[in-house]
FITINU-861103 format. One record per atom (N, C-alpha, C): residue in one letter; x, y, z. Coordinates in steps of 0.001 Angstrom, whole numbers, plus 500000, padded with zeros to 6 digits. Atoms other than C-alpha are relative to their C-alpha. Example, Ala and Ser with C-alpha at 12.3 -4.5 7.8 and 13.67 -1.06 7.14 Angstrom:
% residues 2
A500890498810500000/A512300495500507800/A500900501200500000/S499180498810499940/S513670498940507140/S499230501090500730/
This chain:
% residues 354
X501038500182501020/X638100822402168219/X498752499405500632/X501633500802499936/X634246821856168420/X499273499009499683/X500685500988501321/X633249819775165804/X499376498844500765/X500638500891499706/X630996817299166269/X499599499057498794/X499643501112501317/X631335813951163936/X499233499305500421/X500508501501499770/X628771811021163816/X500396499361498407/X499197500376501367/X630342808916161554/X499190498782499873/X500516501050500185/X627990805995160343/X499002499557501822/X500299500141498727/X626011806228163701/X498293499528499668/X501360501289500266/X622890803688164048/X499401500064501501/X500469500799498616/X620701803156167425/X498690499889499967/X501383500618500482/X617681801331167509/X499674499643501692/X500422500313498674/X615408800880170591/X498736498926499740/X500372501356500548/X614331796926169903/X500070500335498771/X499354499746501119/X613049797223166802/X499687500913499198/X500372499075500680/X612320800479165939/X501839500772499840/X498714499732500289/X615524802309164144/X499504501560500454/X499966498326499418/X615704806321165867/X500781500284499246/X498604499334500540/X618983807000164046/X500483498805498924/X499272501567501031/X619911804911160716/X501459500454499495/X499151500295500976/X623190805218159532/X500876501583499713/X500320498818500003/X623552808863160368/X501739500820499582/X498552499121500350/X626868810674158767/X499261501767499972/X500296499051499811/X626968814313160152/X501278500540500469/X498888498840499327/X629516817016160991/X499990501485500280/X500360499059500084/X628695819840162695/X501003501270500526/X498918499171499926/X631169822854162813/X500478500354501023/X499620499379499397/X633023824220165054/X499835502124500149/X499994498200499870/X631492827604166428/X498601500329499175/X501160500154501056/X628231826699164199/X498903499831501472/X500963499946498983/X624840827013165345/X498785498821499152/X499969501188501395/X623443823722163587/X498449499476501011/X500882500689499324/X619841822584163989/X499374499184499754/X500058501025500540/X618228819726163825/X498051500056500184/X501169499402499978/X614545820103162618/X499611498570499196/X500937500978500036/X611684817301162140/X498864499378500422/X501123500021499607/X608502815970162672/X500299498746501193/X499681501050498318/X608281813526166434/X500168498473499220/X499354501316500255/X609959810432165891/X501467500007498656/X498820499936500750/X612495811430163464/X501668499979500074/X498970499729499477/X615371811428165396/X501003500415500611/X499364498762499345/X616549814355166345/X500522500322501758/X499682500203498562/X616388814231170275/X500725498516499952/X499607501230499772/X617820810725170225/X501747500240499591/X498674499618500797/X620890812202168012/X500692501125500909/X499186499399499516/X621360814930170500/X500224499553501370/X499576500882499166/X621089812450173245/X501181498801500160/X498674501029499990/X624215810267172249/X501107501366499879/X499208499131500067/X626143813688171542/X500513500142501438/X499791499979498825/X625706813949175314/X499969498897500668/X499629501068499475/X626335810500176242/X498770499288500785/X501166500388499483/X622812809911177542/X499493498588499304/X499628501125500968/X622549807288174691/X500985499392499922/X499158500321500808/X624777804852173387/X500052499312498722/X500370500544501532/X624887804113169477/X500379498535500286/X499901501075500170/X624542800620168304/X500886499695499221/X498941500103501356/X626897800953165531/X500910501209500137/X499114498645500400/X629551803996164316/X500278500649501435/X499008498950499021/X631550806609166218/X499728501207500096/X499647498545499811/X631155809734167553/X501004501254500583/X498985498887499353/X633832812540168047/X499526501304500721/X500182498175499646/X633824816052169584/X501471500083499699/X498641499977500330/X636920817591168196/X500349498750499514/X498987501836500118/X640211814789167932/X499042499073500804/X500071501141498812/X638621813158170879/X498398499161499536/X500940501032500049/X636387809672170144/X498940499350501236/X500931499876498699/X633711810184172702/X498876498570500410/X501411500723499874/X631184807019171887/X500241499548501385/X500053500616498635/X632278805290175112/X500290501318501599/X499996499164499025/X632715808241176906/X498625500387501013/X501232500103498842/X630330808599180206/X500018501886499681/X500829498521499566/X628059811866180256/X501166501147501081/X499734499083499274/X629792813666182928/X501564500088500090/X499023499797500241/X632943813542181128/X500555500326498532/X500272499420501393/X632224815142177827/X500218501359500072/X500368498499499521/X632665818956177493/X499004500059499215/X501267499605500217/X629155819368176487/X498991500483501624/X501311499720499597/X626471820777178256/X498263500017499935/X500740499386500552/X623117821041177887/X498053500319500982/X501405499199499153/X619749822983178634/X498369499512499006/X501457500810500892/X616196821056178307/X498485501341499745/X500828498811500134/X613177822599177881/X499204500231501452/X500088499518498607/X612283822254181652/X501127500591500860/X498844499529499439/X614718824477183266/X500338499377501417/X499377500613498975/X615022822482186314/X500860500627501409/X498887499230498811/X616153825230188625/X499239499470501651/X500149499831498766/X616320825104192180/X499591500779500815/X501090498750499970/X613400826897193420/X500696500463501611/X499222498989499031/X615317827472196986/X501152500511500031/X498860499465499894/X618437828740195721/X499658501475499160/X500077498502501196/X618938832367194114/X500344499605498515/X499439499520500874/X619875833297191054/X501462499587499681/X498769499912499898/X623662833326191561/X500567498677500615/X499613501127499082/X623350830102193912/X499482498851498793/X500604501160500835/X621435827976190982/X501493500143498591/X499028500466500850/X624377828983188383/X501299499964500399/X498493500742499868/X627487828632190208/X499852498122500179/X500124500919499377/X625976825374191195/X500755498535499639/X499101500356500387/X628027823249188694/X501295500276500435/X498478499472499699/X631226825131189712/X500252498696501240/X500132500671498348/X630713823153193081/X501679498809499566/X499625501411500602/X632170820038191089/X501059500270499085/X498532499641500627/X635203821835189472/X500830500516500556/X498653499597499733/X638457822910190134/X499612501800500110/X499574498575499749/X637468826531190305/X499675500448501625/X500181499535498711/X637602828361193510/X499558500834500308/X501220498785499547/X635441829759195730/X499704501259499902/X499618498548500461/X636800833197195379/X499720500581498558/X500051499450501542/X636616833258191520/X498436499644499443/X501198500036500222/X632895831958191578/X499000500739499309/X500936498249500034/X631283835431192320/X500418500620498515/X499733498892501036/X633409836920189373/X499278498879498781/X500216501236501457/X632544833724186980/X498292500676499626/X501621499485500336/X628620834425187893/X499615501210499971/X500135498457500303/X628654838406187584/X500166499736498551/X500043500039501425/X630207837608183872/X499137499329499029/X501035500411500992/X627603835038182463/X498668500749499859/X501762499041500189/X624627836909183685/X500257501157499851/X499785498665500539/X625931840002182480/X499731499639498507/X500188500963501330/X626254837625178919/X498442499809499544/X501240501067500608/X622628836352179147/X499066501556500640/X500185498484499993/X621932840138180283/X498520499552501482/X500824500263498685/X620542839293184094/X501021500623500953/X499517499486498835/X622783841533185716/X499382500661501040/X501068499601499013/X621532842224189188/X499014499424500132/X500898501645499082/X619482839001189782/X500528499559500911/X499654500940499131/X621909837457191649/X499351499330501357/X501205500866499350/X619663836954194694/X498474500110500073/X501254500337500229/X616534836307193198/X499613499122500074/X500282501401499698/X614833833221193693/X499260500042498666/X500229500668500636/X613358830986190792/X498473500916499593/X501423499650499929/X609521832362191472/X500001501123499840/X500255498588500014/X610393835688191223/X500676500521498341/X499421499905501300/X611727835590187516/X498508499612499019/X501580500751500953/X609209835261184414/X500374498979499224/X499889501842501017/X609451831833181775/X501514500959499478/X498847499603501080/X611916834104179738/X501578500428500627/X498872499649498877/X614376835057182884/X500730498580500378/X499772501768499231/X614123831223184210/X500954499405498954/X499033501440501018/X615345829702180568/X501308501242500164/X499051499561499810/X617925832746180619/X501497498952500903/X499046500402499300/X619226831547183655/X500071498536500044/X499849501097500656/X619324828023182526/X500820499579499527/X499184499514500506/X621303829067180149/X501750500486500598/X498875499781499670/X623747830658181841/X500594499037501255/X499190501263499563/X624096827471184118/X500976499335499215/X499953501307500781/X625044825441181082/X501271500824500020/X498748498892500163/X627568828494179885/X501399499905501335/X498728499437498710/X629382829203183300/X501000498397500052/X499136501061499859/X631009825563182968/X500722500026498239/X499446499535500667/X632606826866179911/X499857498817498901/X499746501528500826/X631656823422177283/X500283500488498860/X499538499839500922/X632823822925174320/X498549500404498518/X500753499919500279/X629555822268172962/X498556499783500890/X501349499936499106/X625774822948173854/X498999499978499423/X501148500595501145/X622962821073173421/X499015500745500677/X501107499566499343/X619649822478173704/X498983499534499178/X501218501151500166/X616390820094173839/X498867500919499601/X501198500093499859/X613509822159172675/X500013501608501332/X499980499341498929/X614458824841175377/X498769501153500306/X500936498924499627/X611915827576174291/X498242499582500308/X500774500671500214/X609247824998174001/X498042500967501085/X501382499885499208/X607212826106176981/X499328501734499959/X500105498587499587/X607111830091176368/X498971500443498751/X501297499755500893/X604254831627174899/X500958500888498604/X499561499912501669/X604549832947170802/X501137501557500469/X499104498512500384/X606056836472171375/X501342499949500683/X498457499912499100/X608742835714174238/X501016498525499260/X499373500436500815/X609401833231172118/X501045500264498644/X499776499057501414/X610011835320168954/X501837500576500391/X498999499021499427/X612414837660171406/X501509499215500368/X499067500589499638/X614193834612172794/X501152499982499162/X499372501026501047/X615121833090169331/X501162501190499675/X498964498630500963/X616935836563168439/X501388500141501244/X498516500535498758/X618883836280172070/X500665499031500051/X499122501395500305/X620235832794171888/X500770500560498826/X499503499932501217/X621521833877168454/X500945500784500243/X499083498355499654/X623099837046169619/X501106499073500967/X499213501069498549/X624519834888172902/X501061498985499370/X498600500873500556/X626082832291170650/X501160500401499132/X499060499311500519/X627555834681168352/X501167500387500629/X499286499705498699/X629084835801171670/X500780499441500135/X499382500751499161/X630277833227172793/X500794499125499727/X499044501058501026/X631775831252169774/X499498498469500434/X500379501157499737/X630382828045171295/X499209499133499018/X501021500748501052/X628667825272169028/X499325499773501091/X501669499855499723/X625145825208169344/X499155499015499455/X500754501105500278/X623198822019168768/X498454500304500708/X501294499482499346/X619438822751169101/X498881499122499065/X501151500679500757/X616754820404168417/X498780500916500365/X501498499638499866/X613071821507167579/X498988499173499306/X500636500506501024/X610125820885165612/X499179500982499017/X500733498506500510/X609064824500165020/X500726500414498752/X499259498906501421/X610048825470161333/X500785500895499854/X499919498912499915/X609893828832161773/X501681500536500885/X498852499547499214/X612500828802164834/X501262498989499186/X499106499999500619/X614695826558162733/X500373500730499335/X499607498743501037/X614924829015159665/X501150501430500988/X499126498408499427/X615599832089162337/X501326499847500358/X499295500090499375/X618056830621164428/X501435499631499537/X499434501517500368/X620079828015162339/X501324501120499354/X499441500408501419/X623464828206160439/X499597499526499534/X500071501235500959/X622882825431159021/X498875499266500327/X500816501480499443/X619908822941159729/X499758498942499183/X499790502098500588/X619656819219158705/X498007499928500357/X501047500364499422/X616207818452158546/X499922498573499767/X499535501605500105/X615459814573159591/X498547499792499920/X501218500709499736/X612847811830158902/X500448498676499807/X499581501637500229/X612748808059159727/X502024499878500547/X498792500107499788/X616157808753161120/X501562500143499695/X498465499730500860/X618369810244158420/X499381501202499859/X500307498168500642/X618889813715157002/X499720499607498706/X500769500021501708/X616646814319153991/X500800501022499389/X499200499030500488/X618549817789153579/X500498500847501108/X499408499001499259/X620862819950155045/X500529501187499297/X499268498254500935/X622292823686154219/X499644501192500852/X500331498852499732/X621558826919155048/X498546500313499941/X501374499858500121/X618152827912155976/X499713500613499002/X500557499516501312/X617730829934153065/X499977498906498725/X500046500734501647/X618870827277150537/X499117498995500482/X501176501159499822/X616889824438152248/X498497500636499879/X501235499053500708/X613740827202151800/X499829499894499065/X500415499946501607/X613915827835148611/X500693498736499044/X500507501051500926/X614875825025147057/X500641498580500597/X500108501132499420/X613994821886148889/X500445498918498523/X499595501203500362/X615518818688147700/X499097498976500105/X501277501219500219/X612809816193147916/X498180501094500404/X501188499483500110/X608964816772148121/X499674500233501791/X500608500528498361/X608839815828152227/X500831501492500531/X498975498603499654/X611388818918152503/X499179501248499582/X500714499142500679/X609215820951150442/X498943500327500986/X500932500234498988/X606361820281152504/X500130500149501179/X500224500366499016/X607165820150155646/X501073501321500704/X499362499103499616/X609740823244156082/X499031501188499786/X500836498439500089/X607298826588156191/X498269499162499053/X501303500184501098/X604101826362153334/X500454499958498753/X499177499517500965/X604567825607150717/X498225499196498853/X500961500904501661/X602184824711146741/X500796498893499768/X499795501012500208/X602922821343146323/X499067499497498957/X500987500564500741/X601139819929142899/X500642499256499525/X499890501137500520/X600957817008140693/X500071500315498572/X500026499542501601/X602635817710136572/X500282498940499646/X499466500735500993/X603793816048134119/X500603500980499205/X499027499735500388/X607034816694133046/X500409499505497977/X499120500589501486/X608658816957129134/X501124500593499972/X498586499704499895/X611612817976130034/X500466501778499771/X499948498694499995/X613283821445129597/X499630501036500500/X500736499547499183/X611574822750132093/X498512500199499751/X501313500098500451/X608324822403130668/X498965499340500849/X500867500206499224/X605551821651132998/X498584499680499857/X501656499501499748/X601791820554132709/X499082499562500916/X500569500033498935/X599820821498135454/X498105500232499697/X501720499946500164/X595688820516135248/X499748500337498778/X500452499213501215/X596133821373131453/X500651501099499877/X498995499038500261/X598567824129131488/X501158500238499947/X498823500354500421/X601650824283130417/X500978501431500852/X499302498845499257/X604139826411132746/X501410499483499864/X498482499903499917/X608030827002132606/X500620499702501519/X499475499932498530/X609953826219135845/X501185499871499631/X498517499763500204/X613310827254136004/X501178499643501412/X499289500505499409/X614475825544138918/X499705498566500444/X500198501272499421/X615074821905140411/X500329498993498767/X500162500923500758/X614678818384138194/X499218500802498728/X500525499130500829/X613888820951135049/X500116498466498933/X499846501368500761/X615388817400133041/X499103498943500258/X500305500751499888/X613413815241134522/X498563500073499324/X501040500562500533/X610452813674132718/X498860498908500352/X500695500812499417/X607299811811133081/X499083500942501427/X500415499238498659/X605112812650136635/X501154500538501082/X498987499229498774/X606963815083139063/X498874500582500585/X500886499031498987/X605917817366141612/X500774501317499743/X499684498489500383/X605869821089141364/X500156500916501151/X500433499567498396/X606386823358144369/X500103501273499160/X499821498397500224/X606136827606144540/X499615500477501396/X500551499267498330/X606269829320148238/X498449501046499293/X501131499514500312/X603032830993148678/X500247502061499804/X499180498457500201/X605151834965148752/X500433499947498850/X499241499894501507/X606324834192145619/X498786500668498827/X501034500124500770/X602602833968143784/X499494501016499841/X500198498875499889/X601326836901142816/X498395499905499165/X501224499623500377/X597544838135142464/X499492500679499080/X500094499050500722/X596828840095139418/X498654499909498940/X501498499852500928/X593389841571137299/X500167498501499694/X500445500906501544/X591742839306135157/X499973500029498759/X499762499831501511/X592464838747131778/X501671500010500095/X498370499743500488/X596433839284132140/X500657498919499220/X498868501026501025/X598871837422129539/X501218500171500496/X498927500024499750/X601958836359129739/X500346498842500660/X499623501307499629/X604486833412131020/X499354499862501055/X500274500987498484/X603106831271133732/X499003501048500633/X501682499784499726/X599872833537134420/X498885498966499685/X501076500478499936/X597051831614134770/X498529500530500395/X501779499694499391/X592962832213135051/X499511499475501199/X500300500343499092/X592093831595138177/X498681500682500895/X500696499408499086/X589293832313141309/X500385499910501156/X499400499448498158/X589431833758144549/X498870498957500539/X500234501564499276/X588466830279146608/X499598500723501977/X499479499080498626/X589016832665149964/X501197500333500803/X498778499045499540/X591197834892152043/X499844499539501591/X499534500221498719/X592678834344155636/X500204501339500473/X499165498857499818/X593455837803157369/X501210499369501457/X498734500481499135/X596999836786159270/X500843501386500611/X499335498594498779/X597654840837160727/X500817500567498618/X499223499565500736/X600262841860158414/X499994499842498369/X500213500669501438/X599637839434155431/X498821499726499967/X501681500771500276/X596366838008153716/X500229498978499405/X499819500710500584/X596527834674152945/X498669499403498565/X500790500032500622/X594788834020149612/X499911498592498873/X500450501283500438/X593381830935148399/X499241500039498585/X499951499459501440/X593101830626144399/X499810498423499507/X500875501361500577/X591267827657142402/X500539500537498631/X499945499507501450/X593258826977138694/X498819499232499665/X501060500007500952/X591256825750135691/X500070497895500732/X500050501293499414/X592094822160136553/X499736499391501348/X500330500794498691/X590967821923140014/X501346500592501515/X499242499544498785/X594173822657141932/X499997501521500670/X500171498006499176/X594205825462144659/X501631500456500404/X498823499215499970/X597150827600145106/X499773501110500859/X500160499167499357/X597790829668147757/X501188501540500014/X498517498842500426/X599620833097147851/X499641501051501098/X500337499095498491/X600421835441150678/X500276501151499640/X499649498519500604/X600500839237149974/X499538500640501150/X499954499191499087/X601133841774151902/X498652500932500560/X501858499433500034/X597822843834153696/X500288501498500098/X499696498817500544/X598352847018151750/X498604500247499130/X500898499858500972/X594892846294150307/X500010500071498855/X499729500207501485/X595647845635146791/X499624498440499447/X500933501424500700/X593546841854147151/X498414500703500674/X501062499931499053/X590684843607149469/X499039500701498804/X500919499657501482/X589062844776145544/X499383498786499929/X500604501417500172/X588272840984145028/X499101499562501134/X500730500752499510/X585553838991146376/X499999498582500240/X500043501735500455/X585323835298146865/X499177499934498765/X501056499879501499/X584031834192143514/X500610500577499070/X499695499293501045/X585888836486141827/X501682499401498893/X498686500512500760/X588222835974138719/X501084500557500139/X498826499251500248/X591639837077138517/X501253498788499792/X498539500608500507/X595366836218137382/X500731499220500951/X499201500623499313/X597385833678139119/X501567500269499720/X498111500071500140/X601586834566138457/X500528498773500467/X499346501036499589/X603533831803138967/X501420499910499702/X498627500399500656/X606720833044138407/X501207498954499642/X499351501341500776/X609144830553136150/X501222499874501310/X498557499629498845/X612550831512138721/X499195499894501658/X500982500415498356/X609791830864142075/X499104498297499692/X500914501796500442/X608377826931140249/X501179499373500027/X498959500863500219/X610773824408141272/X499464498306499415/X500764501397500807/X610511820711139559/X500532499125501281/X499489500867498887/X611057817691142142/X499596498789499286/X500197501313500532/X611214814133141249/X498672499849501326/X501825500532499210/X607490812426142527/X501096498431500687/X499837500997499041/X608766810610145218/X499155499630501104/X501424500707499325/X605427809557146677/X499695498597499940/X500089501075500075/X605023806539147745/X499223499490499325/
């Protein structure tokens, strides 16, 4: 078994707290990530996983086995940072057996060990290449298949794509994914990039101040964030200021809208969220639930999408992304038209603002 348990786990560096109190369990064979803005915790949490840390408080397992006092280089973990750290005078084949050195396997079974990972991480026929002769996306490969060829139980990875420009980035996130599927291995991967949480993740935990605000499935932590800082801070999102009468009843700047998901009970000031794909642009004049009168404030062109920026009657702006099929490129800035706000896309959130 994989699993990875922090059970009440605390570490504080003087007196700032990195990790408060942290109960987590991450699966066996899961690809679990841990997403947040700098200082939240996250590297510090996957630094005691690998013994680089040691908590001030609570226990951590891998599997049965109670690892907190366990020394680094006797953990089956691995893991790959975001500087790949290779050894610019060894090959290819000489930088990932290079762990083996320090195990029980033998010399003879080396060659076959490093033909099978970089066949895995799909670098067959590198073997003697040197470091300089690979591009950013070959280098973290073979990084990678250092960490792999010592067979761990689990594998952490710091941030790994960090340094690779947007598109080999894009390509990576879909290989790692494919690779761990592969490989059945748990996958611990800190970032701070949204986007590559959502793609990559079973599951991600997003942290702040040192605890998880929410965890789940990237889709359910998407669409319907659990606090307002979750809302905010996972993709884009409309974030406004209502007042709640309960039943899902909503009034926003003077308008009264339905929301059919979240704190629909709750009463008094809340906060309102709606992804900006959800919102929909339509003539002027339209009726009906949760349309609103609105103006075109201005448009973003983002290649594929247009992001479109929308002023209601009360002041708040609302943004909404639609596809570039030309069906907003009729409107002008200035111009009036319908805001949608569908009731099943408006979630309610308790106003937890400081």
């Amino acid at each position: 078994m994989a699993t990875v348990t922090f059970d009440h786990v605390t570490k504080r560096f003087g007196e700032v707290v990195a990790v408060d109190d942290l109960n987590l369990e991450i699966r066996d064979g899961e690809f679990m990530v841990l997403v947040g803005p700098s200082g939240c915790g996250k590297t510090t949490s996957l630094r005691m996983i690998a013994g680089f840390e040691r908590p001030d408080a609570g226990r951590i397992r891998i599997g049965d086995s109670d690892v907190t006092e366990t020394p680094p280089h006797k953990r089956p973990v691995n893991t790959v940072f975001q500087s790949y750290a290779l050894f610019p005078h060894l090959t290819v084949g000489d930088n990932v057996a290079f762990g083996l050195r320090f195990s029980n396997v033998r010399k003879a079974e080396r060659g076959q060990l490093v033909g099978e990972v970089l066949e895995l991480v799909r670098l067959s026929g590198y073997e003697q290449r040197k470091p300089h002769q690979l591009s950013g996306g070959q280098q973290q490969r073979v990084a990678l298949a250092r960490a792999l060829i010592l067979n761990p139980s689990v594998l952490l990875l710091d941030e790994p794509l960090g340094a690779l420009d947007a598109k080999l980035r894009r390509e990576l996130q879909i290989e790692l994914k494919s690779l761990q599927r592969e490989g059945g291995v748990t996958f611990v991967y800190v970032t701070h990039d949204q986007e590559e949480a959502l793609t990559m993740s079973d599951r991600l935990a997003v942290m702040v101040k040192g605890r998880i605000e929410q965890i789940g499935a990237p889709r359910d932590v998407y669409e319907r964030p659990a606090t307002t800082f979750v809302a905010d801070f996972l993709g884009v999102s409309n974030l406004m200021r209502a007042h709640s009468t309960g039943g899902g009843l909503v009034d926003v700047g003077g308008v009264t809208l339905a929301a059919a998901e979240g704190a629909t009970t709750e009463r008094g000031i809340v906060r309102v969220t709606i992804r900006p794909e959800r919102v929909r642009i339509e003539p002027a004049g339209g009726t009906g639930e949760n349309r609103i009168a609105a103006t075109i404030e201005r448009f973003v062109y983002l290649g594929s999408t247009i992001q479109v920026f929308v002023t209601l009657p009360g002041g708040e702006r609302v943004q909404a992304l639609v596809a570039n099929s030309g069906d907003v490129e009729e409107y002008d800035v200035g111009s009036p038209v319908t805001a949608h706000l569908p009731a099943d896309a408006l979630r309610v959130l308790a106003d937890d603002t400081p």
